[in-house]
C-alpha positions in Angstrom: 0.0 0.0 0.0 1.1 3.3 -0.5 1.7 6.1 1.4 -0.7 8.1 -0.1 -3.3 5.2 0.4 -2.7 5.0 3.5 -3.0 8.6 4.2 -6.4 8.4 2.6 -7.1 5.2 4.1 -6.5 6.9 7.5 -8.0 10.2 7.3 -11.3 8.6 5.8 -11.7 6.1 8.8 -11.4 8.8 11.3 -13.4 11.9 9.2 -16.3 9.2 9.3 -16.0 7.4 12.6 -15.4 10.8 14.7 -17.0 13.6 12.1 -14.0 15.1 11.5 -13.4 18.7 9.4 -11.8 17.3 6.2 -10.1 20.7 6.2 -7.9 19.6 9.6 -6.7 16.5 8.3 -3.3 18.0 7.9 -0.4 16.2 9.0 0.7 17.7 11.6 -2.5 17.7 13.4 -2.2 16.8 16.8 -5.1 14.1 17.9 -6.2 16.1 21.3 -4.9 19.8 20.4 -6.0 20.4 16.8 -9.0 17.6 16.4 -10.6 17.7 19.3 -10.3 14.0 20.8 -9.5 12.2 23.5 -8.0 9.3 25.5 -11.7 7.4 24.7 -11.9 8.4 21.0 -8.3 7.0 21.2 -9.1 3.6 22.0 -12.1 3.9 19.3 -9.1 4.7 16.9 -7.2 1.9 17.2 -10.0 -0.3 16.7 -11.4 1.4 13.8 -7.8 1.4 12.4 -7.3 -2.2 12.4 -10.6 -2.8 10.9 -9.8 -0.4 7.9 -6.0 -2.1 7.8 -6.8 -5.5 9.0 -3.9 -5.6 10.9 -3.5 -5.7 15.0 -2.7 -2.4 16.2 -0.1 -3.0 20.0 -1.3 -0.9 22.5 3.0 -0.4 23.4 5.4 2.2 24.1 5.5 3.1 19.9 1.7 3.8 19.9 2.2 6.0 23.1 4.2 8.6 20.8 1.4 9.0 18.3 0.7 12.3 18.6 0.3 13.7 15.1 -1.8 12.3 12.3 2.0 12.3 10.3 3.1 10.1 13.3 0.1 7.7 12.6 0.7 7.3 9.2 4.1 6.6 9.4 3.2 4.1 12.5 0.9 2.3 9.6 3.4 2.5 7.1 5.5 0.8 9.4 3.3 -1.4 10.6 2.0 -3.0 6.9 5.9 -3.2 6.1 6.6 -5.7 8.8 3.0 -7.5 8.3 3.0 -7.4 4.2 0.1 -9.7 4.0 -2.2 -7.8 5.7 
């Protein structure tokens, strides 16, 4: 997948599940700061996440620094590199 997919892939999933501004989707858009949510909506992330990517999303030290839509999409990126099958 690519990044831009992913980006997409991402920013869809969220602007539906938590009726998101399309217009603040920018990268460096900071989950509680800039769109509003919080430590709940972040657990409603992950799970919406792995159902969009069918992959399983570790609730570990990497997923604590997700601060940033960029940092998410990289984290995915990331992710789907080690788990190519998914």
């Amino acid at each position: 997948m690519t990044k831009d997919a992913i980006i997409k892939t991402v920013n869809d999933a969220l602007i539906k599940e938590f009726e998101l501004d399309p217009a603040a989707m920018k990268p460096e858009a900071n989950f509680f700061i800039d769109l509003g949510l919080d430590s709940l909506d972040a657990v409603d992330m992950v799970i919406v996440l792995e159902q969009a990517f069918k992959v399983k999303i570790r609730t570990n030290y990497e997923v604590g620094k997700i601060m940033t839509l960029n940092d998410l999409y990289n984290y995915i990126e990331e992710l789907l590199k080690q788990n190519p099958n998914a």
